[in-house]
KETITI-874694 format. One record per residue (C-alpha): z, y negated, x negated; residue in three letters; residue number from 1. Coordinates in steps of 0.1 Angstrom, whole numbers. Each point is the difference from the previous one (the first is absolute). Example, Ala and Ser with C-alpha at 12.3 -4.5 7.8 and 13.67 -1.06 7.14 Angstrom:
2
      w      v      u  residuo  num
     78     45   -123      Ala    1
     -7    -34    -14      Ser    2
//
This chain:
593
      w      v      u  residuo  num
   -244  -1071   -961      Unk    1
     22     30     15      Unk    2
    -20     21     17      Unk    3
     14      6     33      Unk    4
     16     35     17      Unk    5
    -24     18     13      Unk    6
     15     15     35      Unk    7
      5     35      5      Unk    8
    -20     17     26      Unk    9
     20     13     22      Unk   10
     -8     36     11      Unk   11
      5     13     34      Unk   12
     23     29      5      Unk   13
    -23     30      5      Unk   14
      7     17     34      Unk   15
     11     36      5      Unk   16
    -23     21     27      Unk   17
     29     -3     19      Unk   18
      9    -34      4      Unk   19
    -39    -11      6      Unk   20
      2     27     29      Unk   21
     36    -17     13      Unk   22
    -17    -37     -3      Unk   23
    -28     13     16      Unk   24
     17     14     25      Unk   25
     23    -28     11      Unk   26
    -35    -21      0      Unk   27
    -10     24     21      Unk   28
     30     -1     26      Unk   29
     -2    -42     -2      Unk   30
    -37      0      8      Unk   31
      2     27     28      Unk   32
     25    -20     19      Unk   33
    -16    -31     -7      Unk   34
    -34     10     17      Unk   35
     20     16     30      Unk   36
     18    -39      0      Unk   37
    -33    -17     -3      Unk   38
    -16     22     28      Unk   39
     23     -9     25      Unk   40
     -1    -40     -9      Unk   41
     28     -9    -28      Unk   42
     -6    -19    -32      Unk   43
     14      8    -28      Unk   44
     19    -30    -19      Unk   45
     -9      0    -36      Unk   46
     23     -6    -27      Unk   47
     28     15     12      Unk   48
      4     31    -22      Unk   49
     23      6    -28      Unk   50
     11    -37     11      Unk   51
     39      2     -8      Unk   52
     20    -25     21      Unk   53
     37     -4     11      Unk   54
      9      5     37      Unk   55
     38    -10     10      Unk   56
     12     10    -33      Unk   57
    -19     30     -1      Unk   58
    -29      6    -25      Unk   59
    -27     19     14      Unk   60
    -39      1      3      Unk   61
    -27     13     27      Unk   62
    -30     17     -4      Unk   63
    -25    -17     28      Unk   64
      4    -22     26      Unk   65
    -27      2     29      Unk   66
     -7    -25     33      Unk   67
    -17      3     27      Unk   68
      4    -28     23      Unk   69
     34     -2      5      Unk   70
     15     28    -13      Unk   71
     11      8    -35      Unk   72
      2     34    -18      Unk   73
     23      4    -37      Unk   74
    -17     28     -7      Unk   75
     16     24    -30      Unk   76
    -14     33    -17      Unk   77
     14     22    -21      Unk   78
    -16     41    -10      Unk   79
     34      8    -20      Unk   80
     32     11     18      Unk   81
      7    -22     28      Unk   82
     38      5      2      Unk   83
     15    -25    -26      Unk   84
    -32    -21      2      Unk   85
      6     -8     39      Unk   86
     39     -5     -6      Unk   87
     -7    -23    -28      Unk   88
    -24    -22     21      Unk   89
     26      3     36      Unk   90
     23    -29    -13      Unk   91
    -33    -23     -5      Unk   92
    -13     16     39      Unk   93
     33     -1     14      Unk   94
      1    -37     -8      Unk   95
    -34     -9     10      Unk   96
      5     16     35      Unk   97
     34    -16      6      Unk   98
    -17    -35      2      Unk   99
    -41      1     -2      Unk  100
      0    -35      7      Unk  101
     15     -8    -28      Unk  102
    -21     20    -23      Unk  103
    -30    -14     17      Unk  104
     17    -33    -15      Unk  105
      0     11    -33      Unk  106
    -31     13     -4      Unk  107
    -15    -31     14      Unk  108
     22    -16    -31      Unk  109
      1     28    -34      Unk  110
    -25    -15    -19      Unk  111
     -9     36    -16      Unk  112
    -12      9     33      Unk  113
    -19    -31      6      Unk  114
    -30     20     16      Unk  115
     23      5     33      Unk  116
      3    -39     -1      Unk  117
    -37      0     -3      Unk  118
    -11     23     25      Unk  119
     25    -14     28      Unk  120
    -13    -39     -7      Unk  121
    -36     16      6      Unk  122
      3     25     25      Unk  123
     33     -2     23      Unk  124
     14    -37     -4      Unk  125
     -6    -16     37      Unk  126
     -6     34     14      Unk  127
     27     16      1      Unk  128
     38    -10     -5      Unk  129
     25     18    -23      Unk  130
     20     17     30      Unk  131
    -37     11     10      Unk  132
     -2     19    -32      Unk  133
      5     37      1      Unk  134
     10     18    -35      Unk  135
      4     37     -9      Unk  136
      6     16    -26      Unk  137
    -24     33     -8      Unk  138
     11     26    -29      Unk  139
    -28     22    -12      Unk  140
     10     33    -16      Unk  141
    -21     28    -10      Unk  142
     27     23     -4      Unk  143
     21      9     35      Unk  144
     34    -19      8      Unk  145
     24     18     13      Unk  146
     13    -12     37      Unk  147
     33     -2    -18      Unk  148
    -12    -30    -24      Unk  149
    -19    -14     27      Unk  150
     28     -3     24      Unk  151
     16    -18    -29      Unk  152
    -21    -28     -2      Unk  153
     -1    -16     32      Unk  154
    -33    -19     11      Unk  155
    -21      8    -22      Unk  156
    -39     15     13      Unk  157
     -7     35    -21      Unk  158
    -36      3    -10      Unk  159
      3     35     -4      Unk  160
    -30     19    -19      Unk  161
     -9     18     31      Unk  162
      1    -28     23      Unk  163
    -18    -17    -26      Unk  164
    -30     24     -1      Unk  165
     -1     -5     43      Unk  166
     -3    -36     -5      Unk  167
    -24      1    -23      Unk  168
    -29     22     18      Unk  169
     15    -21     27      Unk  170
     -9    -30     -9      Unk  171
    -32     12    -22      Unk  172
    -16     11     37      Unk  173
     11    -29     22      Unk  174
     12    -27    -23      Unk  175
     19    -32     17      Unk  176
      4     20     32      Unk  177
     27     21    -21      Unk  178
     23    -30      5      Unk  179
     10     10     33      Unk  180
     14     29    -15      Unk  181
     13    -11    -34      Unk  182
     17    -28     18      Unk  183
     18     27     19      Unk  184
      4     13    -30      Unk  185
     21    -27    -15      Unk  186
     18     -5     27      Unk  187
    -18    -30      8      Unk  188
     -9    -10     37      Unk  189
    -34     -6      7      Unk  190
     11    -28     22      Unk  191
     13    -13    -28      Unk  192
    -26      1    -26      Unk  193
    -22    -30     -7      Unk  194
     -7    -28     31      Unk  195
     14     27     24      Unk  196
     40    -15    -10      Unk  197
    -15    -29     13      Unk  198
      0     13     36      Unk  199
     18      6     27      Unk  200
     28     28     -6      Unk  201
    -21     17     32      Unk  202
    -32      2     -7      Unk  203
    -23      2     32      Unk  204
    -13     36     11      Unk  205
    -35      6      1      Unk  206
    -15     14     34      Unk  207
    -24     22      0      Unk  208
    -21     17     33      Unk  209
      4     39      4      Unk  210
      4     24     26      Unk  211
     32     26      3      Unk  212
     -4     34      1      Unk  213
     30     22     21      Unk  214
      9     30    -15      Unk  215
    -12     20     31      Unk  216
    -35    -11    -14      Unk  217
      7      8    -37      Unk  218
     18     28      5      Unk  219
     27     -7    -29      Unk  220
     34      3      7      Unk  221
     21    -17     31      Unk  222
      7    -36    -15      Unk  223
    -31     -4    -22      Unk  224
    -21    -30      6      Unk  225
    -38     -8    -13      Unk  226
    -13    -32     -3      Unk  227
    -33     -7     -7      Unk  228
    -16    -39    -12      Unk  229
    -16    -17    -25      Unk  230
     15    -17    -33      Unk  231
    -19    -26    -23      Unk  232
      5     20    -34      Unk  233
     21    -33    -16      Unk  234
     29     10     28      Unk  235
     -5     31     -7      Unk  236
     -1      0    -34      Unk  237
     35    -18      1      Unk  238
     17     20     24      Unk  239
    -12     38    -17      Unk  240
     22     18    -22      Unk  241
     -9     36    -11      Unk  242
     25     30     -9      Unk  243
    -19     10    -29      Unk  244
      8     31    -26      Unk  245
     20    -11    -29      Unk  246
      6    -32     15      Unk  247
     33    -24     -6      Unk  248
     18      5     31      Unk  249
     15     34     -5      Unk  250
     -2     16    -35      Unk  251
      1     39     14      Unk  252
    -29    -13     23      Unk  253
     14     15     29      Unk  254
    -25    -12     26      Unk  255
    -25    -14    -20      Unk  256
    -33     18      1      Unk  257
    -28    -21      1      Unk  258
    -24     -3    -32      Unk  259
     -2    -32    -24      Unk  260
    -30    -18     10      Unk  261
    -31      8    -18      Unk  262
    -12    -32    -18      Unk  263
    -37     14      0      Unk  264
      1     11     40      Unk  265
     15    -39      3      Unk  266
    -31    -14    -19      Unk  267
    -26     18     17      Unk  268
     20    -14     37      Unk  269
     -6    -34    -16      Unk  270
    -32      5     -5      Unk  271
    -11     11     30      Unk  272
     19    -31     18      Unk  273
    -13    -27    -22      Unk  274
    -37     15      6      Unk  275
     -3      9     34      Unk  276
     30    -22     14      Unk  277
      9     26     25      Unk  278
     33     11     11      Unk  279
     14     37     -4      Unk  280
     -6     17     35      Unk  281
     24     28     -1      Unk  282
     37     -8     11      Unk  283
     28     -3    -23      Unk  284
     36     18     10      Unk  285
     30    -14     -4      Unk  286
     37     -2     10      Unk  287
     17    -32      9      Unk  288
     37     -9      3      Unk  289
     14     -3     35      Unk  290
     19    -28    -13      Unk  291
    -29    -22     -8      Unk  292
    -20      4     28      Unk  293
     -2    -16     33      Unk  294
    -23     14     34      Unk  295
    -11    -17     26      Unk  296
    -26      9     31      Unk  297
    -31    -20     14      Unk  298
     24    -20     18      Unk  299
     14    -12    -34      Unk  300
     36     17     13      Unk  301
     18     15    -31      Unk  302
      4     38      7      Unk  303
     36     14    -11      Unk  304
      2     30    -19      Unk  305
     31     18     -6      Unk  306
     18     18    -23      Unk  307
    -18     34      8      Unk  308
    -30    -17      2      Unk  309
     -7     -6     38      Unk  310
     -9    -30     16      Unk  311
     28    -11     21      Unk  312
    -10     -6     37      Unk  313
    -36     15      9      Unk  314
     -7     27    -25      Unk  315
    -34     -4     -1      Unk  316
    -23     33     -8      Unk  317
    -30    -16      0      Unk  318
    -22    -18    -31      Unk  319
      8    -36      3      Unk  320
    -12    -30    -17      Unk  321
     24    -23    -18      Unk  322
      4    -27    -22      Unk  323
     23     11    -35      Unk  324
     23    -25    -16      Unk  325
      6     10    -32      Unk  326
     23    -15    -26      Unk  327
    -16    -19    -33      Unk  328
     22     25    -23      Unk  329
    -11     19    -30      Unk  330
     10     37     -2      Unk  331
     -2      6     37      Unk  332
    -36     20     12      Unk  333
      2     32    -23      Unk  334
    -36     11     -6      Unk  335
     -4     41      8      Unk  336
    -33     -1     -1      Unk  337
    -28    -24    -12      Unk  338
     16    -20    -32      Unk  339
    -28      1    -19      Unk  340
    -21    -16     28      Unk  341
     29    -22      6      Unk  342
      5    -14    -38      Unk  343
    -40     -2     -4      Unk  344
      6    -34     13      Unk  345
     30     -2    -28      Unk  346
     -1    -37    -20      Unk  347
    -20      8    -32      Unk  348
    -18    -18    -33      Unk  349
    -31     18      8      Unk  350
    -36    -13      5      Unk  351
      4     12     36      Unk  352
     34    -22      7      Unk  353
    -20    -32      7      Unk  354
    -17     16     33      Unk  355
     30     26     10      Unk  356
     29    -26     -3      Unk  357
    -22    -19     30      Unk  358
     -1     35     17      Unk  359
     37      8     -3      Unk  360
      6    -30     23      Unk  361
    -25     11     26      Unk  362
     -6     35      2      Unk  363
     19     20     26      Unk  364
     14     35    -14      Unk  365
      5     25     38      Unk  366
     35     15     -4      Unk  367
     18     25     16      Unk  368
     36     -2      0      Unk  369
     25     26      2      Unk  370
     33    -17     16      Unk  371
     29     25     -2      Unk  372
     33     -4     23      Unk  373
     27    -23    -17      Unk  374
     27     29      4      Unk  375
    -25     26    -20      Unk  376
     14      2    -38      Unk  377
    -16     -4    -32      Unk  378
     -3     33     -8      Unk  379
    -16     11     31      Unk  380
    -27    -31     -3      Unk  381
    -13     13    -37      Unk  382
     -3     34     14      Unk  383
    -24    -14     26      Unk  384
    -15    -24    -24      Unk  385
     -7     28    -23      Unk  386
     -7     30     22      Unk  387
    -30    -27     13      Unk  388
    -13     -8    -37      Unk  389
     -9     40     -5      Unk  390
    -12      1     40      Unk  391
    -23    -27    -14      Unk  392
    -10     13    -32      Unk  393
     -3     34      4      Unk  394
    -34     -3      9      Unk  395
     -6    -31    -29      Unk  396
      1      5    -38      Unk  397
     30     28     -6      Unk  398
     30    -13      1      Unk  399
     19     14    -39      Unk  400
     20     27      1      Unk  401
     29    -29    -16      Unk  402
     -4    -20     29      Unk  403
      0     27     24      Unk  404
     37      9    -18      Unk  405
     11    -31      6      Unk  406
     -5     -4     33      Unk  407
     16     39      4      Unk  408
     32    -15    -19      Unk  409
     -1    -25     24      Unk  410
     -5     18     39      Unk  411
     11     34     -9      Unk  412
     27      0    -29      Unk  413
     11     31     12      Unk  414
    -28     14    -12      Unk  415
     -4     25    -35      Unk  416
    -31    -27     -9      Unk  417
     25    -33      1      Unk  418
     32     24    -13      Unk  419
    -27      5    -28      Unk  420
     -9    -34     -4      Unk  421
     39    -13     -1      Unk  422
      4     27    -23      Unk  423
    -25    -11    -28      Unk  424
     13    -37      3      Unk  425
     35     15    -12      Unk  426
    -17     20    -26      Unk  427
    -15    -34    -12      Unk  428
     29    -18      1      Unk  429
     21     15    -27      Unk  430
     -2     34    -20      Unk  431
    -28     14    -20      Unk  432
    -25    -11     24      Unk  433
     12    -34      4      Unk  434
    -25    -29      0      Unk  435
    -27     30     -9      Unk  436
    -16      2     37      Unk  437
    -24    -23     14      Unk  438
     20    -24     26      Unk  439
    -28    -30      0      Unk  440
    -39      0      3      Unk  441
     -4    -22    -37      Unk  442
     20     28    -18      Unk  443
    -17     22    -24      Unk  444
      6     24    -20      Unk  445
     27     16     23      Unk  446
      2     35     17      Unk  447
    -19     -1     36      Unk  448
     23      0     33      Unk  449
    -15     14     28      Unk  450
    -12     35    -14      Unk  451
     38      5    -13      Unk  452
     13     -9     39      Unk  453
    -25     22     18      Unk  454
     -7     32    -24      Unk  455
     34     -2    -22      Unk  456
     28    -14     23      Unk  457
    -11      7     38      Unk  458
      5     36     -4      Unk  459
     31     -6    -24      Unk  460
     21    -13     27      Unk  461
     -9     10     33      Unk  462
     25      7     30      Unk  463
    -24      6     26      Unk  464
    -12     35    -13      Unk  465
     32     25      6      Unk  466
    -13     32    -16      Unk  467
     -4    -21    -33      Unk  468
     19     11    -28      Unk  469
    -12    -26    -23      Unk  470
     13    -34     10      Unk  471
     26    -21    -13      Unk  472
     14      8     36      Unk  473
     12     30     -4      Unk  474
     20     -6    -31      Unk  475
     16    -35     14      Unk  476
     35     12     12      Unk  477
      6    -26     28      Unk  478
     15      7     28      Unk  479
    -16    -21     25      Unk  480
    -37      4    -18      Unk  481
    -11     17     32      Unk  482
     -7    -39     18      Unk  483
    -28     -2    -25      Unk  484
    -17     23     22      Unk  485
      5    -20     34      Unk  486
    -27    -20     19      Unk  487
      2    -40      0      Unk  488
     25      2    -30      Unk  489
     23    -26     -5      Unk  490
     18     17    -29      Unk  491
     -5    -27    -31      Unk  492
     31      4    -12      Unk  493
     -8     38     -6      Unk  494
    -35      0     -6      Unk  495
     11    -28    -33      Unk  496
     25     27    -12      Unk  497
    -27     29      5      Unk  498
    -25    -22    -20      Unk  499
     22     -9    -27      Unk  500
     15     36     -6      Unk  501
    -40      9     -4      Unk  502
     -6    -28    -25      Unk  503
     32     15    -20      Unk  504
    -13     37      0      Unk  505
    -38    -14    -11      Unk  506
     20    -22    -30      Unk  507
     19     28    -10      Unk  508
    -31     20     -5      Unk  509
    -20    -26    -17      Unk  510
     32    -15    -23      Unk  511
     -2     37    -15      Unk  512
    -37      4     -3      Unk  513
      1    -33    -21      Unk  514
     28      9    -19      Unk  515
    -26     31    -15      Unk  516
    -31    -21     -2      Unk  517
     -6    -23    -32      Unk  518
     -4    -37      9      Unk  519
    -37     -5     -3      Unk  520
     -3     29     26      Unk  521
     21    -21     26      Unk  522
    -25    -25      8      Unk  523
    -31     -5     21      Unk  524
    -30     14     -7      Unk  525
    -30    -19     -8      Unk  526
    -30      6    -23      Unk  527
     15    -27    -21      Unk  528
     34     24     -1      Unk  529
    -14     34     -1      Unk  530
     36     10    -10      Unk  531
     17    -12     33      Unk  532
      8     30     25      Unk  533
      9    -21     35      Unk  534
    -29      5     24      Unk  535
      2      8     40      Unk  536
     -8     36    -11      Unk  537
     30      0    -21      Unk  538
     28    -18     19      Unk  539
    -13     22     33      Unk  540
      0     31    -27      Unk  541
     35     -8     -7      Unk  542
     13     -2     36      Unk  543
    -19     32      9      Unk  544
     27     19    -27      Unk  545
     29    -18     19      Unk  546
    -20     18     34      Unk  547
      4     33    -21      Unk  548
     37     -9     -9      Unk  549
      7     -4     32      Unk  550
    -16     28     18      Unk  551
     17     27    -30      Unk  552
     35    -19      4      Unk  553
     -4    -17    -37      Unk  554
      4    -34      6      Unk  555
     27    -10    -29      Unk  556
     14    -30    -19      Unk  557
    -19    -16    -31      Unk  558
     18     15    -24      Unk  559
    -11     36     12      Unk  560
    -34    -17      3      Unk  561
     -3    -13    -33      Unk  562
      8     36    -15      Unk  563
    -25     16     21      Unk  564
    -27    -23    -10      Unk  565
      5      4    -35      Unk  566
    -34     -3    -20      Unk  567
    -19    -10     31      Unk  568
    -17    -32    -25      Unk  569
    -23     29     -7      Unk  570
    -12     13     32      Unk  571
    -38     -8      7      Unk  572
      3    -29     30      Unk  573
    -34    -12    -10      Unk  574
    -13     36     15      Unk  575
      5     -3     36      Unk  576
    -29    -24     21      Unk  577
     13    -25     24      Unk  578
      8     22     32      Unk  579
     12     28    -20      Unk  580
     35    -13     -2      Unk  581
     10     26     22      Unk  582
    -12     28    -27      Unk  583
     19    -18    -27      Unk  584
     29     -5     19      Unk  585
      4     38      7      Unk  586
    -13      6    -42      Unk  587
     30    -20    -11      Unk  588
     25     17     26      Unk  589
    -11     34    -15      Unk  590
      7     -8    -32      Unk  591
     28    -22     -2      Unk  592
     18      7     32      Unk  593
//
C-alpha cells in the first residue's frame, strides 16, 4: 500500500519590526475611528473588508461601511501617501455620488456584501424608504491632504487626523450627544437624521418663559439684548454647539478658544445628578442667533427687533417678562459659558444614564442669552464672545497662555502676540521647522508654542516700540509700513505682507543653521533622543541672534549664513537652562556673527 504524501507545513512569513509596527498601526487608525463611530450610535457591517466587487465597470473595494439609523458612512483609511490612493479610489466615489440610489440598489443585491442585505432586512426595511436614506462617503488619512487634492475630489467628508483626535475625546466625554455635531460634520442635517426626515420640513419652535434685559440695564453696548429663561437640558442639549480649540470648523482656530471637555469633570457632574437629582444652580451664558428667535411680551404681542437691535415702536428700558420662541435647530445656542454643566446631561452607556436620561427631559438649565444686533458682523460677535470667556474666567482655573493667544489672534491681530502666533503657523507650514511645532493638544513630541510667541517672537517683531532697533520693522523696506502703527487698523493686506517677509527672514536663518547641523541634531529633543537640539530654548535662542543681526545691520542671505555658521554642530546647546535663551543667543552671535 503507497503511503500517502505527507503535506508540507506551511510556514508563515516572518515579519520585519517594521511591518508589525505598520499593521499595527493601521489596526490602530481602524479601531480609533471605529470607537469614535460606535460612540456616537453607528454599527459597523461586518464582512465588508478586503471584499473585491465590481461597480459600473469599475473594480474597487471599501474598507467599512457603518449605519446609524438612516444614514450610511463608506468609510476608507489609508497611513501611506494619500495623493495616488484618493485619485485611484475618485472614479469608484465619483460614481457612487452621481446616483446613491442606485448604489444603495446594489448593495442590497452584490452577494459579497450580503451583510448590508442583512442589516437593512433587520434594522431599516419598513422604517425608512430608500429616498429616506442618507449616504456619505468619509476618507480617513493619517497623513495631511493638501486642499489641492481635496478640491479634486468632490463630495467626499475628510477625516482628517486632527479632526479625528477632536472627535474622539469628543465623543469619549459625551458619547451619542456628539451626533449633533458629527452630523454637522458630514454635512448631514439634523432634521434629517433618523425619524426627524419623517417630519414636517418646519419643525415647531419650542417656547420657553424668560425675561429681557435692555441694554441700559446691562450696560453692554447700544443694540445688545439679554434674555434670561429656563431650558429642559434635552432642548438644550440639541440646540448647543461649542467653538472649541482645535475643533473642525476652522483649522487655524481663529475664534475657537474654549477647552475640550474633561471626561473626568463630566463624570463626577453625572454623579452628582444621578445621586442627589438636583439641578445646577448657577446660570449658563450663551449667545443666540437673531434669526432663530422670536419675542413676545405678557400680552403674547411679538416685539420687533431691528437690524441694530432696537425694538421697533416703544423702546422699552425696563426688565420685561416674555415668552421665547426658539427654533428646534441644532448648531444655534453657542455655549460661552457652562458646557460642562450643560453636556453632564449628555446621552451616555454609563451606570448613571438610566436615572439622568429621565432628568434630561425634565430638568430646567437658567440661561442667559446674549442677543447681538443682526447688522453686527462676525468678527465683531467673537470678539465679544471671547473678550467675555476671559471676563469669566479670570477669576476660575487660569485660562493657558495657548488659549489666551488665540483669543489675541482673534480680537487684536494687530498685536506683536497674534503677529507672533501667525508667524510660527508659517514657520510650521514649510521649511526646517515645518510640521515640527505643536499645532493640536494630542501632539507629542513637538516643540512647545506659546513660550516661542511670547519670549522669542513678541519682541522679534514689534512696531509699537519706536526707539527699537531690533525688530524685523526696521529692516522691512515698505513704504506704507507706517499704518501698522495706526489705531483700529484695517490694514490686512499689509499686515499679511509684513508677516510673511518675517517668516522669510526667520527661514533664511534657520535653512542655514540646518545646513551646519548633522541630521540627528535637527530633531526634537526628548530623553528618548538625547541627540535632538529643537527645544523652546533653542528656537527662541536662534531668533534672539536674528535680534543681534538686526540691531548691528547683519541680517544677510543663507548663503552668507551657512559660511558664518560653519562648525556650529559642535557648540554646547545642551549648556544653556530653559530661560537662558537669551545668554545663548548673544554666545552664538559673538562667535559666529
Amino acid at each position: 500500500m503507497a503511503k500517502k504524501a505527507s503535506k508540507k507545513k506551511t510556514t508563515k512569513k516572518k515579519l520585519s519590526l517594521q511591518e508589525k509596527a505598520l499593521r499595527k498601526e493601521k489596526r490602530d487608525q481602524r479601531n480609533e475611528i471605529s470607537t469614535i463611530l460606535k460612540n456616537i450610535g453607528f454599527q459597523r457591517l461586518p464582512y465588508i473588508d478586503g471584499k473585491h466587487f465590481e461597480y459600473d465597470n469599475r473594480k474597487t473595494e471599501m474598507d467599512d461601511v457603518f449605519i446609524s439609523e438612516n444614514v450610511i458612512l463608506l468609510v476608507e483609511y489609508t497611513i501611506g501617501d494619500p495623493k495616488d490612493h484618493l485619485f485611484a479610489k475618485k472614479i469608484f466615489y465619483d460614481k457612487v455620488n452621481f446616483d446613491k440610489r442606485k448604489f444603495i440598489d446594489f448593495l442590497l443585491e452584490e452577494e459579497k456584501l450580503k451583510s448590508f442585505k442583512k442589516y437593512h432586512e433587520e434594522n431599516i426595511e419598513g422604517k425608512y424608504s430608500k429616498n429616506e436614506l442618507r449616504l456619505q462617503i468619509l476618507y480617513c488619512s493619517k497623513k495631511t491632504i493638501s486642499e489641492e487634492h481635496k478640491n479634486a475630489v468632490e463630495k467626499v467628508i475628510f477625516f482628517d487626523y486632527h479632526i479625528v483626535q477632536y472627535f474622539k475625546s469628543l465623543t469619549k466625554a459625551i458619547k451619542k450627544s456628539s451626533k449633533y455635531e458629527f452630523m454637522d460634520f458630514i454635512e448631514i442635517p439634523f432634521e434629517e437624521f433618523g425619524l426627524n426626515i419623517k417630519s414636517s420640513s418646519s419643525r415647531t419652535p419650542q417656547t420657553f418663559k424668560g425675561n429681557i434685559l435692555p441694554e441700559e440695564k446691562s450696560k453692554f453696548d447700544e443694540g445688545y439684548k439679554i434674555v434670561s429663561f429656563y431650558i429642559d437640558a434635552e432642548s438644550l442639549l440639541r440646540r448647543s454647539y461649542v467653538l472649541r480649540q482645535n475643533g473642525w470648523r476652522d483649522i487655524e482656530n481663529v475664534g475657537h478658544y474654549q477647552r475640550m471637555l474633561e471626561t473626568s469633570k463630566i463624570s463626577s457632574m453625572r454623579k452628582y445628578l444621578s445621586e442627589k437629582h438636583r439641578v445646577f444652580i448657577n446660570n449658563l451664558i450663551a449667545t443666540i442667533s437673531i434669526s432663530k428667535i422670536k419675542l413676545y411680551d405678557k400680552n403674547d404681542n411679538h416685539l420687533n427687533i431691528d437690524k441694530n437691535g432696537q425694538f421697533t415702536g416703544a423702546n422699552s428700558t425696563e426688565i420685561s417678562p416674555t415668552r421665547i420662541e426658539i427654533d428646534d435647530s441644532c448648531n444655534i445656542i453657542g455655549l460661552i459659558d457652562g458646557q460642562h454643566r450643560t453636556y453632564a446631561y449628555h446621552e451616555g452607556d454609563d451606570q448613571f444614564e438610566k436615572k439622568i436620561a429621565e432628568l434630561r427631559k425634565v430638568q430646567n438649565l437658567l440661561v442667559t442669552g446674549i442677543l447681538f444686533p443682526e447688522n453686527e458682523t462676525e468678527s465683531q460677535r467673537l470678539k465679544f464672545e471671547a473678550n467675555l470667556f476671559l471676563e469669566i474666567n479670570s477669576n476660575q482655573k487660569n485660562v493657558p497662555s495657548q488659549i489666551r493667544q488665540e483669543i489675541e489672534l482673534m480680537i487684536s491681530p494687530f498685536s506683536t502676540v497674534a503677529i507672533g502666533k501667525r508667524i510660527l503657523l508659517g514657520l510650521n507650514k514649510s521649511g526646517p521647522l515645518g510640521n515640527m511645532i505643536e499645532q493640536y493638544w494630542y501632539e507629542k513630541g513637538k516643540i512647545k508654542t506659546a513660550s516661542i510667541v511670547s519670549f522669542g517672537l513678541k519682541p522679534l517683531v514689534k512696531i509699537e516700540d519706536v526707539k527699537a532697533k531690533d525688530s524685523m520693522y526696521v529692516v522691512w523696506n515698505h513704504s506704507d509700513k507706517q499704518k501698522l502703527k495706526q489705531k483700529d487698523n484695517k490694514e490686512f493686506e499689509l499686515l499679511d505682507e509684513y508677516i510673511s517677509f518675517s517668516i522669510e527672514k526667520i527661514r533664511d536663518l534657520l535653512i542655514a543653521l540646518k545646513m551646519n547641523l548633522d541630521k540627528e541634531q535637527w530633531e526634537t529633543y526628548s530623553p528618548s533622543n538625547p541627540k535632538g537640539l529643537l527645544t523652546v530654548t533653542f528656537v527662541n535662542g536662534m531668533l534672539n541672534v536674528l535680534r543681534l543681526l538686526i540691531e548691528n545691520n547683519k541680517v544677510s542671505t543663507t548663503k552668507n549664513y551657512s559660511s558664518k555658521l560653519n562648525n556650529i554642530n559642535k557648540f554646547n546647546f545642551k549648556q544653556y537652562k530653559s530661560s537662558q535663551y537669551r545668554k545663548m543667543g548673544e554666545d552664538i552671535y559673538k562667535k559666529y556673527f
